[in-house]
C-alpha positions as CSV (number, residue, x, y, z in Angstrom):
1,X,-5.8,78.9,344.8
2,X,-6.5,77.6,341.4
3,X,-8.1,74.6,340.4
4,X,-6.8,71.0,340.8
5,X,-6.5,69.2,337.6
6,X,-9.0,66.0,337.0
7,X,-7.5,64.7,334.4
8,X,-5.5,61.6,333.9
9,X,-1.9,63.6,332.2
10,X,-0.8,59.6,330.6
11,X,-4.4,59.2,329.4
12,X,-4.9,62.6,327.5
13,X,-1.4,62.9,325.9
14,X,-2.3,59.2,324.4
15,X,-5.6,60.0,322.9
16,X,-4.4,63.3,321.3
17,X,-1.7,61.7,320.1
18,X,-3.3,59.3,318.1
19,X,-5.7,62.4,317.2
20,X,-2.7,63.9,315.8
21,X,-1.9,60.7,314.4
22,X,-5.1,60.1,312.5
23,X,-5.7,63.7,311.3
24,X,-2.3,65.3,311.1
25,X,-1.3,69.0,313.4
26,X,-2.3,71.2,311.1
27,X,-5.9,69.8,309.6
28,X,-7.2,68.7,313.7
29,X,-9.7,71.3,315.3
30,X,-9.7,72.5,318.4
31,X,-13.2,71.4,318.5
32,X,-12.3,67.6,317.5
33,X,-9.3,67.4,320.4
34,X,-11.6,68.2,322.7
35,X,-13.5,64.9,321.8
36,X,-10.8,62.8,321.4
37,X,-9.5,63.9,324.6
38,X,-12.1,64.2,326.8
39,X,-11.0,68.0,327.5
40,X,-12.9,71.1,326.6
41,X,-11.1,74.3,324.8
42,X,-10.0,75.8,328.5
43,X,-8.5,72.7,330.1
44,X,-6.8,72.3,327.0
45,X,-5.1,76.0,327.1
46,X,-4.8,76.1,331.0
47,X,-2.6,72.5,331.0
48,X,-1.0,72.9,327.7
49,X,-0.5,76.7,327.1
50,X,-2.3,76.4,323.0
51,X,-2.4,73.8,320.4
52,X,0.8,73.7,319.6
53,X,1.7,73.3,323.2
54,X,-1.0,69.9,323.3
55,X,1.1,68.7,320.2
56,X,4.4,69.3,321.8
57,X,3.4,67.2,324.8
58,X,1.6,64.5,322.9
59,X,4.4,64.3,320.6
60,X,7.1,63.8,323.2
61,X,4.8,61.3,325.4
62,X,4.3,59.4,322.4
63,X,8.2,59.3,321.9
64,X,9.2,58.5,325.0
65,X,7.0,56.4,326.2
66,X,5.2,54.1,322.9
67,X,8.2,54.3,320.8
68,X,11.1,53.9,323.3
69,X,9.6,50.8,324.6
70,X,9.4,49.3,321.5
71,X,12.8,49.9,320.9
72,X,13.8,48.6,324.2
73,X,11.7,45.3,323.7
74,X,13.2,44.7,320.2
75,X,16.3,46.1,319.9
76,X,17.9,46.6,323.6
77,X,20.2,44.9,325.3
78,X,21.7,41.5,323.6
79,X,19.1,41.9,320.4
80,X,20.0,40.4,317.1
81,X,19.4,40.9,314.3
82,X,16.2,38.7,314.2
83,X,15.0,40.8,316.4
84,X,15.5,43.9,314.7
85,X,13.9,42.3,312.3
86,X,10.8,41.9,314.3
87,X,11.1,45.3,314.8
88,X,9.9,46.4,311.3
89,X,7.8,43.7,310.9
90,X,5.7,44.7,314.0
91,X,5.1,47.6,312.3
92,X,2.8,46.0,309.9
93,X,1.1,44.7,312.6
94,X,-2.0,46.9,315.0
95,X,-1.4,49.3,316.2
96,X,0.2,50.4,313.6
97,X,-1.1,49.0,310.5
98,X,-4.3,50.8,310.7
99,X,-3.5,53.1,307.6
100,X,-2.6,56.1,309.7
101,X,1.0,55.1,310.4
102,X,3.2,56.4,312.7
103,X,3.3,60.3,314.4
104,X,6.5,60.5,314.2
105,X,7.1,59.5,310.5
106,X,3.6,61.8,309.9
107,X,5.3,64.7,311.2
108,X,8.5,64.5,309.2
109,X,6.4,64.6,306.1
110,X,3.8,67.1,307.3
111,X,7.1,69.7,308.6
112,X,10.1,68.5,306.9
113,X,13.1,70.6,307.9
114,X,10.9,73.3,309.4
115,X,11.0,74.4,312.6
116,X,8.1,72.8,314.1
117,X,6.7,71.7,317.3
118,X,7.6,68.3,316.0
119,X,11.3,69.0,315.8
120,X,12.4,68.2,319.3
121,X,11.0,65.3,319.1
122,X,11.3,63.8,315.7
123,X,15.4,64.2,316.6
124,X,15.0,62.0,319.9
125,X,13.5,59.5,317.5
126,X,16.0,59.4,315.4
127,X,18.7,59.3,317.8
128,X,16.7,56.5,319.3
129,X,16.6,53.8,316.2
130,X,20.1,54.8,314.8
131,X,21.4,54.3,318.0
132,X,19.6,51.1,318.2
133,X,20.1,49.9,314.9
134,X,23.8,50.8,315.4
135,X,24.4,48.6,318.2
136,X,22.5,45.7,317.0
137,X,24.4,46.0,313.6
138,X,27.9,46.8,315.0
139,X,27.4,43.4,317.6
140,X,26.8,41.3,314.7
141,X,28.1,42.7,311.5
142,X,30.9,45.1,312.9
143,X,31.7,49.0,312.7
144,X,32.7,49.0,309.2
145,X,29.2,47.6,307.6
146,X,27.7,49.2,310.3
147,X,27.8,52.6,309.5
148,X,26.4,52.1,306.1
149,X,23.9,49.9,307.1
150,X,22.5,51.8,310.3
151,X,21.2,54.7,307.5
152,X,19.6,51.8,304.9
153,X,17.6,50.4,308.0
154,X,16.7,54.0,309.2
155,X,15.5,54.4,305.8
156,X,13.6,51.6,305.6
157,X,11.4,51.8,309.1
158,X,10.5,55.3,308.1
159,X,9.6,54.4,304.4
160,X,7.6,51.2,305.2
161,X,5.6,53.3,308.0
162,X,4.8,56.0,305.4
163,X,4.2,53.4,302.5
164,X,1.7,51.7,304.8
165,X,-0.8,54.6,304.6
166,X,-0.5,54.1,300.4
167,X,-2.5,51.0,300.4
168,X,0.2,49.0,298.8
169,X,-0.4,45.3,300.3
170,X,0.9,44.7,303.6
171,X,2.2,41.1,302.1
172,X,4.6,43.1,299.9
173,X,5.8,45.6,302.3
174,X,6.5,42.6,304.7
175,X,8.8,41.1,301.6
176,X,11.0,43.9,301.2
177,X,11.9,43.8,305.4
178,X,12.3,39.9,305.2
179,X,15.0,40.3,302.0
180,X,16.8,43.1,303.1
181,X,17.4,41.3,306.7
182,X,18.3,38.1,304.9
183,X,20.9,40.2,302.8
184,X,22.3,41.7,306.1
185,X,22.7,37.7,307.5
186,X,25.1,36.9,305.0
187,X,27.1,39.4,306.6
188,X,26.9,38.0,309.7
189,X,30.2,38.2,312.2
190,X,28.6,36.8,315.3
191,X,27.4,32.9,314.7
192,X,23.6,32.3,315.7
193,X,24.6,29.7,318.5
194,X,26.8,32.4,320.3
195,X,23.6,35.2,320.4
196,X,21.4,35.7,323.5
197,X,18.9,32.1,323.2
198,X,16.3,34.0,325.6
199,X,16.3,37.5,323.2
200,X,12.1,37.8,321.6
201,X,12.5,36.3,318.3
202,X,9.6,38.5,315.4
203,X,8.0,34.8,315.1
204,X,6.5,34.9,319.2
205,X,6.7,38.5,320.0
206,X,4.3,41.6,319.6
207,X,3.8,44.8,320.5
Protein backbone atom coordinates (compact mmCIF):
# COMPACT_ATOMS: atom_id res chain seq x y z
CA UNK A 1 0.00 0.00 0.00
CA UNK A 2 1.69 3.26 -0.78
CA UNK A 3 1.89 6.17 1.22
CA UNK A 4 -0.92 8.53 2.15
CA UNK A 5 -0.40 12.04 1.00
CA UNK A 6 0.16 14.88 3.90
CA UNK A 7 -0.18 17.55 2.08
CA UNK A 8 -2.78 20.16 1.70
CA UNK A 9 -3.49 19.71 -2.58
CA UNK A 10 -5.41 23.77 -2.42
CA UNK A 11 -2.37 24.94 -0.35
CA UNK A 12 0.54 23.67 -2.58
CA UNK A 13 -0.96 24.41 -6.03
CA UNK A 14 -1.32 28.20 -4.59
CA UNK A 15 2.21 28.63 -3.44
CA UNK A 16 3.76 27.17 -6.66
CA UNK A 17 1.69 29.17 -8.46
CA UNK A 18 2.68 32.23 -7.38
CA UNK A 19 6.35 30.55 -7.58
CA UNK A 20 5.65 30.37 -11.15
CA UNK A 21 4.27 33.62 -10.92
CA UNK A 22 7.25 35.39 -9.48
CA UNK A 23 10.00 33.46 -11.38
CA UNK A 24 8.48 32.39 -14.65
CA UNK A 25 8.33 28.12 -15.75
CA UNK A 26 11.28 27.94 -17.31
CA UNK A 27 13.95 30.06 -14.99
CA UNK A 28 12.21 28.25 -11.29
CA UNK A 29 14.46 25.24 -9.88
CA UNK A 30 13.34 22.30 -8.71
CA UNK A 31 15.29 23.15 -5.76
CA UNK A 32 13.34 26.61 -5.16
CA UNK A 33 9.65 24.84 -5.58
CA UNK A 34 10.47 22.77 -3.09
CA UNK A 35 10.72 25.87 -0.68
CA UNK A 36 8.04 27.67 -1.88
CA UNK A 37 5.93 24.64 -1.59
CA UNK A 38 6.80 23.03 1.32
CA UNK A 39 7.45 19.65 -0.82
CA UNK A 40 10.72 18.04 -1.35
CA UNK A 41 11.89 16.77 -5.04
CA UNK A 42 9.95 13.21 -4.58
CA UNK A 43 6.55 14.38 -3.32
CA UNK A 44 6.84 16.72 -6.01
CA UNK A 45 7.29 13.88 -8.83
CA UNK A 46 5.11 11.22 -6.94
CA UNK A 47 1.84 13.83 -6.87
CA UNK A 48 2.53 15.64 -9.94
CA UNK A 49 4.32 13.22 -12.40
CA UNK A 50 7.59 16.20 -13.22
CA UNK A 51 7.75 19.84 -13.40
CA UNK A 52 5.87 20.39 -16.06
CA UNK A 53 3.16 18.32 -14.46
CA UNK A 54 3.41 20.86 -10.93
CA UNK A 55 2.97 23.78 -13.56
CA UNK A 56 0.03 22.13 -15.31
CA UNK A 57 -1.78 21.83 -12.01
CA UNK A 58 -0.82 25.06 -10.51
CA UNK A 59 -1.71 26.69 -13.70
CA UNK A 60 -5.16 25.31 -13.92
CA UNK A 61 -5.87 25.82 -9.96
CA UNK A 62 -4.92 29.24 -10.39
CA UNK A 63 -7.46 29.49 -13.32
CA UNK A 64 -10.17 28.07 -11.94
CA UNK A 65 -10.23 28.88 -8.81
CA UNK A 66 -8.33 32.83 -8.29
CA UNK A 67 -9.21 34.02 -11.63
CA UNK A 68 -12.75 32.58 -12.14
CA UNK A 69 -13.89 34.04 -8.92
CA UNK A 70 -12.86 37.26 -9.81
CA UNK A 71 -14.75 37.12 -12.77
CA UNK A 72 -17.71 35.94 -11.10
CA UNK A 73 -17.52 38.81 -8.35
CA UNK A 74 -17.05 41.49 -11.05
CA UNK A 75 -18.50 40.58 -14.01
CA UNK A 76 -21.31 37.76 -13.39
CA UNK A 77 -24.58 37.86 -13.24
CA UNK A 78 -26.41 41.47 -13.74
CA UNK A 79 -22.71 43.31 -13.78
CA UNK A 80 -22.38 46.56 -15.55
CA UNK A 81 -20.31 48.11 -16.90
CA UNK A 82 -18.96 49.94 -13.70
CA UNK A 83 -18.24 46.86 -12.60
CA UNK A 84 -16.32 45.65 -15.32
CA UNK A 85 -14.63 48.45 -14.73
CA UNK A 86 -13.64 47.50 -11.30
CA UNK A 87 -12.51 44.63 -12.85
CA UNK A 88 -9.30 46.18 -14.38
CA UNK A 89 -8.92 48.55 -11.88
CA UNK A 90 -8.51 45.70 -9.16
CA UNK A 91 -5.86 44.68 -11.07
CA UNK A 92 -3.73 47.55 -10.01
CA UNK A 93 -4.60 46.77 -6.72
CA UNK A 94 -2.52 43.59 -4.27
CA UNK A 95 -2.42 40.97 -5.08
CA UNK A 96 -1.72 41.82 -8.14
CA UNK A 97 0.14 44.99 -8.28
CA UNK A 98 3.16 43.55 -6.78
CA UNK A 99 5.35 43.87 -10.09
CA UNK A 100 5.06 40.20 -10.97
CA UNK A 101 1.64 40.43 -12.63
CA UNK A 102 -0.49 37.85 -13.54
CA UNK A 103 0.38 33.81 -14.48
CA UNK A 104 -1.69 33.78 -16.85
CA UNK A 105 -0.66 36.86 -18.84
CA UNK A 106 3.22 35.62 -17.80
CA UNK A 107 2.67 32.57 -19.58
CA UNK A 108 1.33 33.94 -22.87
CA UNK A 109 4.50 36.05 -23.11
CA UNK A 110 6.92 33.37 -21.78
CA UNK A 111 5.08 30.51 -24.55
CA UNK A 112 3.33 32.44 -27.09
CA UNK A 113 1.67 30.14 -29.54
CA UNK A 114 3.77 27.16 -28.46
CA UNK A 115 2.52 24.24 -27.26
CA UNK A 116 3.10 24.53 -23.69
CA UNK A 117 1.92 23.27 -20.48
CA UNK A 118 0.32 26.64 -20.28
CA UNK A 119 -1.87 26.16 -23.29
CA UNK A 120 -4.87 24.51 -21.78
CA UNK A 121 -5.14 26.84 -19.54
CA UNK A 122 -4.34 30.16 -21.00
CA UNK A 123 -7.51 29.15 -23.52
CA UNK A 124 -9.98 28.65 -20.46
CA UNK A 125 -8.85 32.19 -19.57
CA UNK A 126 -9.63 33.61 -22.43
CA UNK A 127 -12.84 31.94 -22.96
CA UNK A 128 -13.50 33.18 -19.44
CA UNK A 129 -13.07 37.24 -19.83
CA UNK A 130 -14.38 37.34 -23.47
CA UNK A 131 -17.24 35.50 -22.42
CA UNK A 132 -17.55 37.88 -19.56
CA UNK A 133 -16.80 40.97 -21.18
CA UNK A 134 -19.21 39.89 -23.90
CA UNK A 135 -22.19 39.65 -21.77
CA UNK A 136 -21.60 42.60 -19.80
CA UNK A 137 -20.98 44.60 -23.11
CA UNK A 138 -23.82 43.05 -25.17
CA UNK A 139 -26.43 43.87 -21.88
CA UNK A 140 -25.55 47.40 -22.08
CA UNK A 141 -24.20 48.40 -25.33
CA UNK A 142 -25.76 45.65 -27.65
CA UNK A 143 -24.33 42.80 -30.05
CA UNK A 144 -23.24 45.05 -32.74
CA UNK A 145 -20.62 47.31 -30.50
CA UNK A 146 -20.15 44.30 -28.74
CA UNK A 147 -18.23 42.25 -30.77
CA UNK A 148 -15.70 44.95 -31.34
CA UNK A 149 -15.46 45.95 -28.09
CA UNK A 150 -15.22 42.47 -26.18
CA UNK A 151 -11.46 42.19 -28.21
CA UNK A 152 -10.34 46.09 -27.16
CA UNK A 153 -11.19 45.18 -23.44
CA UNK A 154 -9.46 41.72 -23.76
CA UNK A 155 -6.66 43.62 -24.98
CA UNK A 156 -6.56 45.98 -22.50
CA UNK A 157 -6.69 43.53 -19.18
CA UNK A 158 -3.90 41.56 -20.60
CA UNK A 159 -1.75 44.72 -21.57
CA UNK A 160 -2.20 46.60 -18.29
CA UNK A 161 -1.27 43.19 -16.32
CA UNK A 162 1.87 42.96 -18.42
CA UNK A 163 2.62 46.88 -18.34
CA UNK A 164 2.42 46.70 -14.61
CA UNK A 165 5.65 44.63 -14.26
CA UNK A 166 7.38 47.77 -16.56
CA UNK A 167 7.34 50.18 -13.78
CA UNK A 168 5.30 52.70 -15.62
CA UNK A 169 3.14 54.48 -12.66
CA UNK A 170 0.27 52.72 -11.44
CA UNK A 171 -1.64 56.33 -11.57
CA UNK A 172 -1.20 56.31 -15.33
CA UNK A 173 -2.13 52.83 -16.00
CA UNK A 174 -5.26 53.44 -13.91
CA UNK A 175 -6.07 56.54 -16.48
CA UNK A 176 -6.09 54.65 -19.49
CA UNK A 177 -8.93 51.97 -17.84
CA UNK A 178 -10.92 55.02 -16.43
CA UNK A 179 -11.06 56.80 -20.25
CA UNK A 180 -11.57 53.91 -22.23
CA UNK A 181 -14.69 52.89 -19.83
CA UNK A 182 -15.97 56.42 -19.96
CA UNK A 183 -15.68 56.20 -23.92
CA UNK A 184 -17.66 52.87 -23.75
CA UNK A 185 -20.64 54.92 -21.46
CA UNK A 186 -21.36 57.14 -24.11
CA UNK A 187 -22.50 54.14 -25.83
CA UNK A 188 -24.64 53.19 -23.36
CA UNK A 189 -28.20 51.30 -24.37
CA UNK A 190 -29.27 50.34 -20.92
CA UNK A 191 -30.01 53.65 -18.60
CA UNK A 192 -28.08 53.50 -15.12
CA UNK A 193 -31.48 53.64 -13.12
CA UNK A 194 -32.71 50.34 -14.89
CA UNK A 195 -29.07 48.27 -13.92
CA UNK A 196 -28.89 45.88 -10.88
CA UNK A 197 -28.73 48.84 -7.64
CA UNK A 198 -27.17 45.89 -5.38
CA UNK A 199 -24.25 44.89 -8.31
CA UNK A 200 -20.27 45.74 -6.37
CA UNK A 201 -19.62 49.03 -7.79
CA UNK A 202 -14.98 49.39 -8.26
CA UNK A 203 -15.50 52.38 -5.65
CA UNK A 204 -16.51 49.63 -2.42
CA UNK A 205 -15.27 46.43 -3.73
CA UNK A 206 -11.91 44.45 -3.72
CA UNK A 207 -10.53 41.37 -4.37
Amino acid sequence: MGRRRTFDRDTVLMAAANAFRMHGYRDISIAALERATGLVSGSIYNAFGDKAGLFRAALAHYVHGFVAERIRHFAGGEATLDDLEGLFLSVLEPPLADGFGCLVTNSIVEFGREDSPARESIDATMALLRDAFSDVLTRELGAEVAAGATMQLLTLYHGILTLSRSGLPIDELARSVRLTFAQLRTQRTTPPSSLNPESPSPERTTT
